[in-house]
N, CA, C and O atoms as a GROMACS GRO file, in nm:
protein
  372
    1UNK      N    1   9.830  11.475   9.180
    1UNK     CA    2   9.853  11.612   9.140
    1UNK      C    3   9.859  11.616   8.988
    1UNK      O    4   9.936  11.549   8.919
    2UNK      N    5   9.789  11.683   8.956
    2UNK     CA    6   9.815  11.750   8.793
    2UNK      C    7   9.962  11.755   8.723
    2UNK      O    8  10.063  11.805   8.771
    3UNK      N    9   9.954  11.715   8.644
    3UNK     CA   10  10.126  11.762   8.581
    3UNK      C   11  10.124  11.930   8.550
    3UNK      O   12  10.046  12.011   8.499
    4UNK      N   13  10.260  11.927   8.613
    4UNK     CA   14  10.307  12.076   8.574
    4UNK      C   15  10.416  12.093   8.512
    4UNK      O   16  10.516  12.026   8.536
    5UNK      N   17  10.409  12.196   8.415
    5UNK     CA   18  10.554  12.194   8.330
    5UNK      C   19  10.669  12.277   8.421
    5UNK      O   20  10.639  12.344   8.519
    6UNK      N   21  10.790  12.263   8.377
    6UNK     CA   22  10.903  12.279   8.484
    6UNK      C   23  10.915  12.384   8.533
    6UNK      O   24  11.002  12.405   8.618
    7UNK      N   25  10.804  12.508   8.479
    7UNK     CA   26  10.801  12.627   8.503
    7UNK      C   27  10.742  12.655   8.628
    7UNK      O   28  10.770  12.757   8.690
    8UNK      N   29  10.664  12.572   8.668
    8UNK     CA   30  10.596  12.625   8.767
    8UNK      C   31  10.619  12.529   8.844
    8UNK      O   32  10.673  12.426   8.802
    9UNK      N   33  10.572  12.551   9.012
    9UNK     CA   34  10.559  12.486   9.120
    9UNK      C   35  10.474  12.498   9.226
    9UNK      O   36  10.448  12.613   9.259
   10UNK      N   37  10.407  12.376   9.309
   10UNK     CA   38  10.328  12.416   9.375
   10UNK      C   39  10.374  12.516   9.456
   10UNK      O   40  10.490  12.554   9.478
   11UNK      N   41  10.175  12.588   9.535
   11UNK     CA   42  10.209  12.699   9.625
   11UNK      C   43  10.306  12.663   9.764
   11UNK      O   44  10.404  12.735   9.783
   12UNK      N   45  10.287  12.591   9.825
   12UNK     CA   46  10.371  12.501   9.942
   12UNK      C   47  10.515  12.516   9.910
   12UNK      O   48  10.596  12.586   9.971
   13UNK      N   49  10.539  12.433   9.790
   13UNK     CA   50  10.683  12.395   9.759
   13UNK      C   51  10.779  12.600   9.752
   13UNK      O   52  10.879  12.656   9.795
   14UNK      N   53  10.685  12.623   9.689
   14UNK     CA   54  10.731  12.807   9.667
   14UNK      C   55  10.727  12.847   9.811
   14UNK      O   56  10.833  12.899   9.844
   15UNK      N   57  10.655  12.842   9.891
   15UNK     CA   58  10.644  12.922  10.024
   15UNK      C   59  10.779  12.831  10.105
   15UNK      O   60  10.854  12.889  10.184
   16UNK      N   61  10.794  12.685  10.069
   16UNK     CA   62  10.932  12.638  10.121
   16UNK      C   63  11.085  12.698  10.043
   16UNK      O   64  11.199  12.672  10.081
   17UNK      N   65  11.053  12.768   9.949
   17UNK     CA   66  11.180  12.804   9.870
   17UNK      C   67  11.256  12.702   9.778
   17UNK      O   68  11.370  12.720   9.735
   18UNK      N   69  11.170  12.586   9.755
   18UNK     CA   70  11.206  12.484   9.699
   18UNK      C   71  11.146  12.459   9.527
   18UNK      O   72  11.032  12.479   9.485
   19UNK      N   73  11.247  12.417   9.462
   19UNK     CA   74  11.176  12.405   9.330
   19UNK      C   75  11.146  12.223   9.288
   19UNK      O   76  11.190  12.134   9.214
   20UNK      N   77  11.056  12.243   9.378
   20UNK     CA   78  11.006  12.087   9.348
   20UNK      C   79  10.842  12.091   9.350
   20UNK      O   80  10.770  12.191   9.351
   21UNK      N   81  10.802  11.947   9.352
   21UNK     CA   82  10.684  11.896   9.366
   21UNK      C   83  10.631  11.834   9.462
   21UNK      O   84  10.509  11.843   9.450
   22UNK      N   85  10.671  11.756   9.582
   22UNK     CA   86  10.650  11.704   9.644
   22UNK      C   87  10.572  11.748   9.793
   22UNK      O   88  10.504  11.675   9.864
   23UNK      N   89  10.603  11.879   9.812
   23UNK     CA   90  10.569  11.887   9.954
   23UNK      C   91  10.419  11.916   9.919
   23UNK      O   92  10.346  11.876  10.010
   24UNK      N   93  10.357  11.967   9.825
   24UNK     CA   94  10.231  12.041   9.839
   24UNK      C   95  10.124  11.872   9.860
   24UNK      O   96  10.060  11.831   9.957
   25UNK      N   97  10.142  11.817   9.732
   25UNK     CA   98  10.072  11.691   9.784
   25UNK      C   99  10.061  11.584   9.857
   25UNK      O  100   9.986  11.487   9.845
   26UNK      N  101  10.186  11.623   9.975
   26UNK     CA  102  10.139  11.528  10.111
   26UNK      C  103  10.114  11.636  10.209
   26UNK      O  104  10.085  11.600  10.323
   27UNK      N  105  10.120  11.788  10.177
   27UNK     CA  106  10.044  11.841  10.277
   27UNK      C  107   9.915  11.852  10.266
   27UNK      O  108   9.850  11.900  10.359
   28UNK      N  109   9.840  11.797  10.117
   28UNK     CA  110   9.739  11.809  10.078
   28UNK      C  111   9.658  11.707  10.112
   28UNK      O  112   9.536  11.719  10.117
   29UNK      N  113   9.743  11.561  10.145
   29UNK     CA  114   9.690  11.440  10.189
   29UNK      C  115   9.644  11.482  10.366
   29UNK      O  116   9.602  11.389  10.435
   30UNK      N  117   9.654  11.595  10.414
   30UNK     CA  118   9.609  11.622  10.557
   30UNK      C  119   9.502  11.693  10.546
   30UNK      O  120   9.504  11.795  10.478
   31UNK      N  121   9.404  11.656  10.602
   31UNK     CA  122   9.279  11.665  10.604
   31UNK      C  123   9.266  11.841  10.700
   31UNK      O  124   9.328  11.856  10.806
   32UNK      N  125   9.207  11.916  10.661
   32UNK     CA  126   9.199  12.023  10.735
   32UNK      C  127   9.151  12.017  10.826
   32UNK      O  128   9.162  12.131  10.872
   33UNK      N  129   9.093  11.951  10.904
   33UNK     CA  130   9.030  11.926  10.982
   33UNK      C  131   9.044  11.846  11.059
   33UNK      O  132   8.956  11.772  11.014
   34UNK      N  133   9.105  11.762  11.191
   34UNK     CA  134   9.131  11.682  11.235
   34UNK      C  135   9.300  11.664  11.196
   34UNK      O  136   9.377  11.750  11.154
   35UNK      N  137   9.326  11.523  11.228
   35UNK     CA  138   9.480  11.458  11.163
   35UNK      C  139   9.508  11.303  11.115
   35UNK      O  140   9.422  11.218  11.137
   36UNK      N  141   9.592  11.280  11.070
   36UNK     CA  142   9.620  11.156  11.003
   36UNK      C  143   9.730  11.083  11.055
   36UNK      O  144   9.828  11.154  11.035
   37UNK      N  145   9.754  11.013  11.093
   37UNK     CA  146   9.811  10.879  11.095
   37UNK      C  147   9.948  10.899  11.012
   37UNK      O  148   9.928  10.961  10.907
   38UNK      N  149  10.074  10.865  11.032
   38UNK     CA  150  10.227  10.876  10.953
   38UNK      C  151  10.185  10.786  10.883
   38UNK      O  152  10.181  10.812  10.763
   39UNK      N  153  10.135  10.638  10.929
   39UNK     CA  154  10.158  10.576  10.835
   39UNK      C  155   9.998  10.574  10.698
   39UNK      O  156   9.993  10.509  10.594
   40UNK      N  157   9.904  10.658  10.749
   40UNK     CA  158   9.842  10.683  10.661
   40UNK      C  159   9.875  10.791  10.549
   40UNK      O  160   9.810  10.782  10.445
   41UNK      N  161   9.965  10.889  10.558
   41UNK     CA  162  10.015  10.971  10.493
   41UNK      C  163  10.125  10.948  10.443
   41UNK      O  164  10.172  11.009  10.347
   42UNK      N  165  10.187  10.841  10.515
   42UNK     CA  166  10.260  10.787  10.389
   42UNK      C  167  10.254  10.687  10.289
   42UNK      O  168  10.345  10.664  10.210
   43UNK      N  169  10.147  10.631  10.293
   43UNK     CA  170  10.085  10.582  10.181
   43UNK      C  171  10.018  10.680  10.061
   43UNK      O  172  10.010  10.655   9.940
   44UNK      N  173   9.985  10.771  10.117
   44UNK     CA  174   9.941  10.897  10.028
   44UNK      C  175  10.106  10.946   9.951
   44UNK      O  176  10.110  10.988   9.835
   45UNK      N  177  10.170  10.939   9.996
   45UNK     CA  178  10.313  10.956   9.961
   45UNK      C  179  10.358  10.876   9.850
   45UNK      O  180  10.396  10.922   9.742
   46UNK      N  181  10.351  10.708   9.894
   46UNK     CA  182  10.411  10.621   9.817
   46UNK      C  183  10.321  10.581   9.675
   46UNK      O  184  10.360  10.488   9.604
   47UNK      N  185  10.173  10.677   9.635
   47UNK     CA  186  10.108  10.686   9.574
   47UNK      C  187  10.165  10.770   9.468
   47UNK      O  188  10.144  10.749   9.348
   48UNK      N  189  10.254  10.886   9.523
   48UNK     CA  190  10.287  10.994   9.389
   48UNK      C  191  10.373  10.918   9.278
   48UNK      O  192  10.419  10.804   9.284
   49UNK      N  193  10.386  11.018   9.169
   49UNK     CA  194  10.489  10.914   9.097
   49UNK      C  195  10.604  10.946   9.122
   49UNK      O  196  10.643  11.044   9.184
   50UNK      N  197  10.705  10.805   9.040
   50UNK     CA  198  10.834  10.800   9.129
   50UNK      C  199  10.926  10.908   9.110
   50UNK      O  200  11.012  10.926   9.196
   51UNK      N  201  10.922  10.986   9.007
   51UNK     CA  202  10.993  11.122   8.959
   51UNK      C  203  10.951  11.248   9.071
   51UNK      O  204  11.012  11.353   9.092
   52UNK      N  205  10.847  11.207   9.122
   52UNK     CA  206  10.810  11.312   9.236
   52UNK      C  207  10.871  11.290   9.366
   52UNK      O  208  10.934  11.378   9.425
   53UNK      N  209  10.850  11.162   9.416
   53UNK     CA  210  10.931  11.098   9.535
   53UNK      C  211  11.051  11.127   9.521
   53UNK      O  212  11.101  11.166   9.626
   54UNK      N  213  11.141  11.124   9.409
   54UNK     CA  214  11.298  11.157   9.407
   54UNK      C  215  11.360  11.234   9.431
   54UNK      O  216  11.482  11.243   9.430
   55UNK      N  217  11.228  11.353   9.474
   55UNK     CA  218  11.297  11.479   9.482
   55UNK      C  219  11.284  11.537   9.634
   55UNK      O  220  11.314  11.656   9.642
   56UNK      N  221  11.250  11.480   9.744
   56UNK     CA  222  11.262  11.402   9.891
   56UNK      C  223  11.199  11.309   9.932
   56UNK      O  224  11.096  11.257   9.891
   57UNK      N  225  11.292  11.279  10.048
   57UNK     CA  226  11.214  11.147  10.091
   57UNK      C  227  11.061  11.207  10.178
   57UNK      O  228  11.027  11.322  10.208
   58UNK      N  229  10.993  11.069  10.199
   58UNK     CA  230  10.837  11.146  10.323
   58UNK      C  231  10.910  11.222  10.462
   58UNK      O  232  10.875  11.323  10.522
   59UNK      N  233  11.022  11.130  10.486
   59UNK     CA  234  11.108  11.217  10.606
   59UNK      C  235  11.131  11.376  10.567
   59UNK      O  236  11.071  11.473  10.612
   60UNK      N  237  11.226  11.372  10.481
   60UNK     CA  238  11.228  11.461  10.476
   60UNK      C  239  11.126  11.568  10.433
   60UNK      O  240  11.148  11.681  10.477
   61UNK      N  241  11.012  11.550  10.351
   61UNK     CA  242  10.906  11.674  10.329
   61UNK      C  243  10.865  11.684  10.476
   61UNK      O  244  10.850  11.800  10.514
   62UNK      N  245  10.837  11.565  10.591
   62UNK     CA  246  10.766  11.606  10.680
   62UNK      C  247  10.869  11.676  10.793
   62UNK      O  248  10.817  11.734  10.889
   63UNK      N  249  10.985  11.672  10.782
   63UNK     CA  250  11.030  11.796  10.820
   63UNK      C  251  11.060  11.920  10.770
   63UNK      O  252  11.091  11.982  10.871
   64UNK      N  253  11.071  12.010  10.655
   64UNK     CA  254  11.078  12.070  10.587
   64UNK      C  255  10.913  12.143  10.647
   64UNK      O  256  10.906  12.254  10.700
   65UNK      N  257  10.814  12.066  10.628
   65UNK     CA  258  10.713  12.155  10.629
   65UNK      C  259  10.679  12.151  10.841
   65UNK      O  260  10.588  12.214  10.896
   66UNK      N  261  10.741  12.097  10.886
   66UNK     CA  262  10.733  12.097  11.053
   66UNK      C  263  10.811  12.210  11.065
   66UNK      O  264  10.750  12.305  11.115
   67UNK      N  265  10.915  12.229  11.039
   67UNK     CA  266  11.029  12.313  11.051
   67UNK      C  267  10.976  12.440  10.973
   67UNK      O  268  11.042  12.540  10.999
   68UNK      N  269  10.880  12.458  10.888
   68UNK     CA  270  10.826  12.553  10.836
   68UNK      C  271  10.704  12.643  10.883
   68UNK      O  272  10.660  12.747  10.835
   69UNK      N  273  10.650  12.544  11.025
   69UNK     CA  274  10.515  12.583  11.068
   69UNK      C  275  10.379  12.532  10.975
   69UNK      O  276  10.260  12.549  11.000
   70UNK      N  277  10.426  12.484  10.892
   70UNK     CA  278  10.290  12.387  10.840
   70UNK      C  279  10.234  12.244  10.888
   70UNK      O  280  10.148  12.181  10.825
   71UNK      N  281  10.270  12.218  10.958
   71UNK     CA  282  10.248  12.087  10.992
   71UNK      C  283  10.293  12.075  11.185
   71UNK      O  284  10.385  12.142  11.231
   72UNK      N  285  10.213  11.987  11.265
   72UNK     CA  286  10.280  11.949  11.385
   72UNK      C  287  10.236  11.818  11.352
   72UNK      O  288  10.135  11.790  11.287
   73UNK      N  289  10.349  11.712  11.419
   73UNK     CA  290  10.333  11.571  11.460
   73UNK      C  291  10.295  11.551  11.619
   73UNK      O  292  10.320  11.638  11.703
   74UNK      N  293  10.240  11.442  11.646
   74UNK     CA  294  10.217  11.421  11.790
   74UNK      C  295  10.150  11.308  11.778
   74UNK      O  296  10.054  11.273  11.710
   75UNK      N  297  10.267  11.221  11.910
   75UNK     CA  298  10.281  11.099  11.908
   75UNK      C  299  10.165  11.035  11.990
   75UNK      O  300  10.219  11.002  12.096
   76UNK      N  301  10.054  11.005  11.994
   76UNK     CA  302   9.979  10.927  12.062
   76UNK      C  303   9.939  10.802  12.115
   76UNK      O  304   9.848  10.759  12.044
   77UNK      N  305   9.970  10.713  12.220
   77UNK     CA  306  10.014  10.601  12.229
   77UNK      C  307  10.122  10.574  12.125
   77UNK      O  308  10.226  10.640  12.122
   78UNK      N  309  10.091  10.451  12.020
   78UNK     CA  310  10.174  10.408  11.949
   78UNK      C  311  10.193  10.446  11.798
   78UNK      O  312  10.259  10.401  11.705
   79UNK      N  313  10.100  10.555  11.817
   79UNK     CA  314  10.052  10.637  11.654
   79UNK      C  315  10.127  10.764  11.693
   79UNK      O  316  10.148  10.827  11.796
   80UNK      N  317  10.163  10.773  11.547
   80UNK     CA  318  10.226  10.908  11.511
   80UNK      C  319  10.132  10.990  11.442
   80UNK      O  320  10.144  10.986  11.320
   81UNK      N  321  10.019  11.081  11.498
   81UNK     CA  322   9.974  11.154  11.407
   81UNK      C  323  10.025  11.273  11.342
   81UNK      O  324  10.120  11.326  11.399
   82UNK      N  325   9.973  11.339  11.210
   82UNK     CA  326   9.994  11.508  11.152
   82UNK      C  327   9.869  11.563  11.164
   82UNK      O  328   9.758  11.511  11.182
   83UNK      N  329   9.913  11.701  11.148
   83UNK     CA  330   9.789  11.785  11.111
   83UNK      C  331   9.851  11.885  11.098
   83UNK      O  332   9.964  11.909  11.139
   84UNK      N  333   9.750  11.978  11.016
   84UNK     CA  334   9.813  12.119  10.962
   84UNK      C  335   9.793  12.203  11.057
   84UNK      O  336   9.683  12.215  11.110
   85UNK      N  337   9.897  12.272  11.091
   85UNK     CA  338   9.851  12.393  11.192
   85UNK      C  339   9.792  12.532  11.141
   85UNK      O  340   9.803  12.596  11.037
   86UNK      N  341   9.753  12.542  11.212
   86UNK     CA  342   9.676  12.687  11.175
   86UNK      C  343   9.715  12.789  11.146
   86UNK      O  344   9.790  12.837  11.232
   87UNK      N  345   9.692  12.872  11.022
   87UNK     CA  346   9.808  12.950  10.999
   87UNK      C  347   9.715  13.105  10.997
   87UNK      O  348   9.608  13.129  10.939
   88UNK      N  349   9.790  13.185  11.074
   88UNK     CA  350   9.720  13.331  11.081
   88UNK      C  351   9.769  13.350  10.955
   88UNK      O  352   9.876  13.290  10.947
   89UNK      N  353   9.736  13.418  10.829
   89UNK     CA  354   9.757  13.510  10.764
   89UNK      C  355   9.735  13.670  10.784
   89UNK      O  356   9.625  13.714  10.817
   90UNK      N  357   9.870  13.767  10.757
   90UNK     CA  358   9.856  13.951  10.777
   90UNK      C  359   9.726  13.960  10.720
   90UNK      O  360   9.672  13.860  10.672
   91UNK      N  361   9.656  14.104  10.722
   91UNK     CA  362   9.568  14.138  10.662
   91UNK      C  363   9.601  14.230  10.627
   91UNK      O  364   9.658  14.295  10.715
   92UNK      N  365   9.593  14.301  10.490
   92UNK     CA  366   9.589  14.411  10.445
   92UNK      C  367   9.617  14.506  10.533
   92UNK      O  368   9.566  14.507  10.644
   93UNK      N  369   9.702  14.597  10.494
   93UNK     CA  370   9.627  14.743  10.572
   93UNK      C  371   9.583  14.853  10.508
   93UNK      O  372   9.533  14.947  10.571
   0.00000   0.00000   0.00000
């Protein structure tokens, strides 16, 4: 992720009510299409820098954004996959 000055925050982290960095770029490590592997996404995790990680753990972003409707897990055999769920957005009226 790009550096951002303290003013701003990703769109994710804002739609969680949170003033951090962390959730947008491991929801970003999920492929729109299909799903990923826990332990492939958390390597996408242990990639950010460490000032970003400090501000939750992978547990915790991946509940934060489960508990938010962005994300479902589902356990398959011995794999834990994610994927983003589908999100209706209102339309205008």
């Amino acid at each position: 992720m790009s550096s951002r000055s303290q003013s701003q925050i990703p769109n994710i982290d804002f739609e969680l009510g949170t003033p951090t960095r962390v959730h947008q770029p491991v929801y970003d490590a999920i492929p729109s299409e299909g799903a990923i592997s826990y332990s492939d996404l958390l390597s996408s995790y242990e990639k950010l820098d460490r000032s970003v990680q400090l501000e939750a753990t992978f547990d915790e972003v991946l509940k934060h954004l489960e508990d938010a409707g962005f994300i479902e897990k589902k356990s398959l055999g011995a794999t834990t996959y994610i994927r983003r769920r589908r999100l209706l957005l209102a339309r205008p009226r």
